[in-house]
C-alpha positions as CSV (number, residue, x, y, z in Angstrom):
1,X,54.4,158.5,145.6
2,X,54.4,154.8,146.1
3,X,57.9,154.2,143.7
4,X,59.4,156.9,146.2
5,X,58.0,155.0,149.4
6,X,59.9,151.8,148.4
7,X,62.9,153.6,147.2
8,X,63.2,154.9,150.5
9,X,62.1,152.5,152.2
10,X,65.7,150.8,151.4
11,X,67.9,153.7,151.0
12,X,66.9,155.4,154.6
13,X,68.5,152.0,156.5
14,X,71.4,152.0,153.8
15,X,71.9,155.8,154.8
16,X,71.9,155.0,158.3
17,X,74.2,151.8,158.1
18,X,76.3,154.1,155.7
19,X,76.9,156.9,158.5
20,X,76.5,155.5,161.8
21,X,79.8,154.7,161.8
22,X,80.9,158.3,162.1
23,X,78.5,159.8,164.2
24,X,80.7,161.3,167.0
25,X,83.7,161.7,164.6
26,X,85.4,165.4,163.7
27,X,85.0,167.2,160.5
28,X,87.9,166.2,158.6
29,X,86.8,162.3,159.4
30,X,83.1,162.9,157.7
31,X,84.8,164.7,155.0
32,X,87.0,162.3,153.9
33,X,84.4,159.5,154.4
34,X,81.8,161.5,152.8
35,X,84.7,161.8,149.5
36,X,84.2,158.4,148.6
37,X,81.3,157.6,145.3
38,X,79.5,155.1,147.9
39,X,78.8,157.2,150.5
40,X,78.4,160.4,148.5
41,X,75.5,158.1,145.9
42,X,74.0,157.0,149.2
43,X,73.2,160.8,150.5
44,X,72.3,162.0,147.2
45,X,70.3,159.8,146.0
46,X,68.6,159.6,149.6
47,X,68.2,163.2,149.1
48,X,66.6,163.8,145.8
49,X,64.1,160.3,146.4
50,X,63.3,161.9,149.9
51,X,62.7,165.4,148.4
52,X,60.7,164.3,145.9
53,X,58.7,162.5,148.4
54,X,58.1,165.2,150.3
55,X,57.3,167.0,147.2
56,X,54.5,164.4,146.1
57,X,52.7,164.3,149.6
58,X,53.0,168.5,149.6
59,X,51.3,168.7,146.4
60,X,48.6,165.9,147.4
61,X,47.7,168.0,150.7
62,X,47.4,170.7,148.9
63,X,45.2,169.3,146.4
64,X,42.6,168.4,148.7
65,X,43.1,171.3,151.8
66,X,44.0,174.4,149.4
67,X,41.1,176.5,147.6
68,X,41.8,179.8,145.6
69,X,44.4,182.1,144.8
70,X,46.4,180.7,147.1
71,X,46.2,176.9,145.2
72,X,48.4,177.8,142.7
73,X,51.1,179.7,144.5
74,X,51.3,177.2,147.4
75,X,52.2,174.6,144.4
76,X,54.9,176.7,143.0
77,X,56.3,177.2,146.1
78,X,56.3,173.7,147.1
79,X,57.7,172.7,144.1
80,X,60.3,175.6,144.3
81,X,61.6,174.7,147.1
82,X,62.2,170.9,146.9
83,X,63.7,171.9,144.0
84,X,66.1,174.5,145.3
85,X,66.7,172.2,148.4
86,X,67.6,169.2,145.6
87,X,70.2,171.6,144.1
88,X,71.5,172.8,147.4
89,X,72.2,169.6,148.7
90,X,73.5,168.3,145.6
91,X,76.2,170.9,145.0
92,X,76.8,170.5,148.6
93,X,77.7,167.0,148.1
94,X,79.7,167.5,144.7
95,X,82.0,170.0,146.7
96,X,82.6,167.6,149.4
97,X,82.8,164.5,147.2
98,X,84.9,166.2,144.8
């Protein structure tokens, strides 16, 4: 967890330097900003570090709050859904960027 808390800890101002420029612009204007490999590496990679991050302190609470049957699901589900999240907003980018 601590690799993910530095790598955010510089991608998070990178990703709002990156896109407070356009806050207030129209679709078409975020789209075509959002096309470009800097931007777009800036929100994925923000994504998958911050996702796994959330992942790692999900599974740690769990670890220490969660007892019985439901340990084991809660994991899976944690895990399942960073995961799905991850490739959600990854296509999501790859369309736009693409």
């Amino acid at each position: 967890m601590k690799l993910t808390s530095i790598a955010l800890f510089f991608l998070i101002p990178a990703f709002i330097f990156t896109f407070g420029s356009i806050i207030g612009e129209d679709h078409e204007a975020v789209v075509e900003y959002l096309s470009k490999p800097l931007p777009a590496l800036i929100v994925a990679l923000t994504l998958i570090i911050g996702l796994q991050h959330f992942q790692s302190g999900a599974q740690t609470l769990i670890e220490d709050y969660v007892r019985g049957r439901t340990y084991g699901m809660a994991l899976l589900l944690v895990k399942v859904v960073s995961r799905l999240l991850m490739v959600i907003g990854l296509y999501s980018i790859a369309i736009i960027a693409l």
